[in-house]
C-alpha positions as a Markdown table, in Angstrom:
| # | Residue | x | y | z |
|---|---|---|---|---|
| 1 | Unk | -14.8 | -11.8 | -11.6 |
| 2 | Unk | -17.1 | -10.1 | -8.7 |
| 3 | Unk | -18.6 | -7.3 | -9.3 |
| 4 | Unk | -17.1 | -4.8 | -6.6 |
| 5 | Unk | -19.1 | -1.6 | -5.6 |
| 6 | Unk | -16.0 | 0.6 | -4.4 |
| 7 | Unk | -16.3 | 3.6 | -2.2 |
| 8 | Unk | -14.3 | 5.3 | 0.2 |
| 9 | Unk | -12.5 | 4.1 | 3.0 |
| 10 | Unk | -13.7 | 6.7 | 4.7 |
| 11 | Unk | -17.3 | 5.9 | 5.0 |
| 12 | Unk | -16.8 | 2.4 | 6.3 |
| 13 | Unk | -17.3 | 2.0 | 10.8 |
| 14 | Unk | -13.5 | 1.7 | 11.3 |
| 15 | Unk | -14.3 | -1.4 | 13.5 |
| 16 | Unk | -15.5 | -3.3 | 10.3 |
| 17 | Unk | -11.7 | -2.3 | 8.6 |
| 18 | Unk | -10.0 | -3.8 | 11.5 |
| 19 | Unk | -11.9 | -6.7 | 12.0 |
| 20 | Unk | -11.2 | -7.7 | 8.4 |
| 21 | Unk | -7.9 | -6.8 | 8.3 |
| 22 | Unk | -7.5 | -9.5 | 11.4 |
| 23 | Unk | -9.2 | -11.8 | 9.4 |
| 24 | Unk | -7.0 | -11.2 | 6.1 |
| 25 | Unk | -4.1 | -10.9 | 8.0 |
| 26 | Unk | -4.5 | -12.3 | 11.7 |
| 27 | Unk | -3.9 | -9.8 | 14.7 |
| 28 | Unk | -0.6 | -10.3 | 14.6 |
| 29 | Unk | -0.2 | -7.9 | 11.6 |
| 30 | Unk | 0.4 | -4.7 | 13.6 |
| 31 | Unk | 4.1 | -6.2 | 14.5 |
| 32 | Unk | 5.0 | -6.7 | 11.0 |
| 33 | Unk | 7.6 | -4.0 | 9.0 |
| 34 | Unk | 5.2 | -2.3 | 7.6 |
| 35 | Unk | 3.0 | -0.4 | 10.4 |
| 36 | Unk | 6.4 | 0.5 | 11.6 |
| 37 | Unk | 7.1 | 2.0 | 8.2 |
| 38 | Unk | 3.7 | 4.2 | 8.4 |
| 39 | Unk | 3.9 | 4.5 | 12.3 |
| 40 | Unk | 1.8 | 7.7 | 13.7 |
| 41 | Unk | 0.7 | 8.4 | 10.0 |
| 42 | Unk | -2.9 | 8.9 | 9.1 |
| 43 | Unk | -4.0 | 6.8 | 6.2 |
| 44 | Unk | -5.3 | 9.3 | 2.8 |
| 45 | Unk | -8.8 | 9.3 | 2.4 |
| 46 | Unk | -8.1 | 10.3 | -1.2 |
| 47 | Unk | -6.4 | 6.8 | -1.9 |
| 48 | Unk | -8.2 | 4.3 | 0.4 |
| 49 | Unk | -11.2 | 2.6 | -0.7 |
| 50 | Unk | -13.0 | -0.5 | 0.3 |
| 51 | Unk | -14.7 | -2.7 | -1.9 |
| 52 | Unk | -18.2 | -4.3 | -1.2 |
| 53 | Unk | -20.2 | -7.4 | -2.7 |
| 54 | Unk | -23.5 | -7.6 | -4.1 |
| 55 | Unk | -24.9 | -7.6 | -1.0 |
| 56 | Unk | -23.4 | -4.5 | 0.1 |
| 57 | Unk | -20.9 | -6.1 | 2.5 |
| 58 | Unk | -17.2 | -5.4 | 3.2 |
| 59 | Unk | -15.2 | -8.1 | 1.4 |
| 60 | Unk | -12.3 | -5.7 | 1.0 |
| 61 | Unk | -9.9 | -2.6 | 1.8 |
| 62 | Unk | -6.7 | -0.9 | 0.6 |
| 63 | Unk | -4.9 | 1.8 | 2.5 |
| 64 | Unk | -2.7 | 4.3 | 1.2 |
| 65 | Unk | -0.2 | 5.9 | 3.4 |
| 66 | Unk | 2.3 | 9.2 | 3.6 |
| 67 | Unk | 6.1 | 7.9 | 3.7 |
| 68 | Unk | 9.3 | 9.2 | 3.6 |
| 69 | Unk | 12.7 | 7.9 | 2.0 |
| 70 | Unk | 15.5 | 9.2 | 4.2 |
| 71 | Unk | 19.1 | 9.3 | 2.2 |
| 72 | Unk | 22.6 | 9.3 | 3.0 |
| 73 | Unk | 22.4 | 13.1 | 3.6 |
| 74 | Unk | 19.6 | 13.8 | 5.7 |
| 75 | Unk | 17.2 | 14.6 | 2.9 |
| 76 | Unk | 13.4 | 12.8 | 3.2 |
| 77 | Unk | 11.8 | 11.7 | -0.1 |
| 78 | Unk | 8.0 | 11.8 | 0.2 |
| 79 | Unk | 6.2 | 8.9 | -1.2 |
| 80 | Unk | 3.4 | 7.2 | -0.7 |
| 81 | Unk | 3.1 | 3.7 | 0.9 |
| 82 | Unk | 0.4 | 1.3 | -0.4 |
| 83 | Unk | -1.1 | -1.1 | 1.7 |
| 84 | Unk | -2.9 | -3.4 | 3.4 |
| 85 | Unk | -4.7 | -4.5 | 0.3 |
| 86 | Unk | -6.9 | -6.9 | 2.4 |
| 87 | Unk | -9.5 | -9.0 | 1.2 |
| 88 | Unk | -11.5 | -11.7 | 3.2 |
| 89 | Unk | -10.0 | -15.1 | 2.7 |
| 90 | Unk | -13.5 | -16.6 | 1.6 |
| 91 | Unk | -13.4 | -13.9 | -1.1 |
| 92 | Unk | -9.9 | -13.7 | -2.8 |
| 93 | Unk | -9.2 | -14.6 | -6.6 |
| 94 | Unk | -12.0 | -12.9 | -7.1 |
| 95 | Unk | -10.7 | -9.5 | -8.4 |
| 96 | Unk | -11.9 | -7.2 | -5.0 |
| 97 | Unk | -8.0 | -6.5 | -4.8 |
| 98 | Unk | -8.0 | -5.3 | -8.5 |
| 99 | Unk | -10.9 | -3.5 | -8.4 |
| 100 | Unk | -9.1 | -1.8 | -5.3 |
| 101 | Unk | -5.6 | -1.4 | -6.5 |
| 102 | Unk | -7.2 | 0.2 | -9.5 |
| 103 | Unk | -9.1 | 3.1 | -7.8 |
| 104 | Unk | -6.5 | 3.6 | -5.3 |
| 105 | Unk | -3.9 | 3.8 | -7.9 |
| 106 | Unk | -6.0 | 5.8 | -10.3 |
| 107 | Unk | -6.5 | 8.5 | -7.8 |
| 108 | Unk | -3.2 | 9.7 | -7.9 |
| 109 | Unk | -2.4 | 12.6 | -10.3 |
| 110 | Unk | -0.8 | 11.8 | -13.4 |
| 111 | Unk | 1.1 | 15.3 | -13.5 |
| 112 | Unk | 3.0 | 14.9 | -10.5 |
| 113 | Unk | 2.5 | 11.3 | -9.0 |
| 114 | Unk | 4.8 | 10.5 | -6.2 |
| 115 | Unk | 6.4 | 7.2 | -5.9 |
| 116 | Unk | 4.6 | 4.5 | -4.4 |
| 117 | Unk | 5.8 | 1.9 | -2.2 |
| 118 | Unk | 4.8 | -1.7 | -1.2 |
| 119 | Unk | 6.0 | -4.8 | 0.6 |
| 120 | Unk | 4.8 | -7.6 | -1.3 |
| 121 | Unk | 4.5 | -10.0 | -4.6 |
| 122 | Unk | 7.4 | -8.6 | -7.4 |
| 123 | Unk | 5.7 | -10.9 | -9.5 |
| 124 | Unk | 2.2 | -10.2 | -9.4 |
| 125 | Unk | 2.3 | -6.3 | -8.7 |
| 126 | Unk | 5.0 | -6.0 | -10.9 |
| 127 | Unk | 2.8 | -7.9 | -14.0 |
| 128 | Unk | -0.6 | -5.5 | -13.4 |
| 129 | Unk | 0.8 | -2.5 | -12.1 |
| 130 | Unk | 5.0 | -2.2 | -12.7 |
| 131 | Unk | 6.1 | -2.2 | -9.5 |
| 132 | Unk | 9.8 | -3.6 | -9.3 |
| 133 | Unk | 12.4 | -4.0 | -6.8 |
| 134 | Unk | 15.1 | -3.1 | -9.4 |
| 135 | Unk | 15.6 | 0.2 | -7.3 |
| 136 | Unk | 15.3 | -0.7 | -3.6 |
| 137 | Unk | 17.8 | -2.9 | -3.1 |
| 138 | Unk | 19.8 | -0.1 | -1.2 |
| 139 | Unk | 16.8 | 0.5 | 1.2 |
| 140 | Unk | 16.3 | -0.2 | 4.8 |
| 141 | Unk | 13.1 | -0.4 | 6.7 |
| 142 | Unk | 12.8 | -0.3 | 10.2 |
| 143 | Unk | 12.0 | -4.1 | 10.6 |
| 144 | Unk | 12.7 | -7.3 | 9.0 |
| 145 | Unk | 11.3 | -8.0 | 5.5 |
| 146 | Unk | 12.8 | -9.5 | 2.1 |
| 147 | Unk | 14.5 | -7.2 | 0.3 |
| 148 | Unk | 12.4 | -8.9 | -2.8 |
| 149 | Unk | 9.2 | -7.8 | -1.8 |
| 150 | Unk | 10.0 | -3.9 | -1.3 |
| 151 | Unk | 8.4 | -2.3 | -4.5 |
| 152 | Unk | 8.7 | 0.9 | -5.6 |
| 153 | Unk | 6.3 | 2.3 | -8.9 |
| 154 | Unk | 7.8 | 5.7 | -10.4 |
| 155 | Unk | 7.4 | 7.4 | -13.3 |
| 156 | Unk | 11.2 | 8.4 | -13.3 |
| 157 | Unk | 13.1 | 6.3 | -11.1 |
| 158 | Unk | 16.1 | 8.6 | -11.7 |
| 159 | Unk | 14.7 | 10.6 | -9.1 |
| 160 | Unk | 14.3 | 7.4 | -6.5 |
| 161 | Unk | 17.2 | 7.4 | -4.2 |
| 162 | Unk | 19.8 | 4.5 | -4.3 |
| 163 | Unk | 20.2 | 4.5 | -0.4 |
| 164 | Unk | 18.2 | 5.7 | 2.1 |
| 165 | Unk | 15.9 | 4.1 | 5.5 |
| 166 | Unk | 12.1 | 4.2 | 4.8 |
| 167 | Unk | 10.0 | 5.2 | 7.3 |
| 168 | Unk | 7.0 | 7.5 | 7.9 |
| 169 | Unk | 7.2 | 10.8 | 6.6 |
| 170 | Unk | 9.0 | 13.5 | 8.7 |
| 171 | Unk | 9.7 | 17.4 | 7.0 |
């Protein structure tokens, strides 16, 4: 395992994220189901982080993200999208994405967390950090995706919403 220095997102030359989120993820990535989900949403600096190596370089980010789940009646759920979790292809199985998922995830109060929301792995989000698609089968995004790979992690998932369109947060 690397040993990540993690700070925040927000004192990383934005240029540097997006170059290595094109290289994690090619420049395709902006037409993919999730930056429509998060469309004309800021990213929180409380819950973004990046991850450097030993040599002080970006190997490494993680965005988080204000959503909203819209139900049947009109009513928007806030929650909080996670992702990209990017790390440089060179650098992966490493633990950078751990290291990230862990502060990101660990910023959020344990009081009154709200539900967090990904697209990707069941299986390997699910084993570190219990996000399940159990309770999103009912949701729509505004793209295509795999209804497999939308996540939800809740504390109570009696409050999650059986229906509803997920999109970015509107009051």
């Amino acid at each position: 395992m690397a040993e990540a220095n993690i700070i925040p997102l927000d004192n990383v030359d934005p240029v540097l994220v997006e170059e290595l989120l094109d290289r994690a993820f090619e420049p395709e990535r902006k037409q993919r189901t999730a930056y429509k989900v998060r469309e004309g949403m800021d990213w929180l600096p409380a819950l973004s982080f990046a991850a450097l190596d030993e040599q002080d370089r970006l190997t490494g980010t993680i965005q988080c993200w204000p959503v909203g789940l819209t139900d049947g009646e009109g009513r928007a759920h806030p929650m909080i999208m996670v992702g990209p979790v990017a790390v440089l292809p060179e650098e992966q199985m490493r633990g950078f994405g751990q290291a990230l998922m862990a502060a990101s995830l660990g910023g959020l109060m344990p009081e009154a967390p709200l539900p967090q929301v990904m697209i990707g792995d069941p299986e390997y989000y699910g084993r570190f950090w219990d996000f399940t698609n159990a309770h999103t089968q009912g949701w729509t995004l505004p793209g295509p995706v795999d209804p497999a790979r939308v996540l939800v992690r809740c504390a109570n998932p009696a409050v999650l919403p059986r229906e509803g369109a997920l999109g970015p947060w509107r009051r």
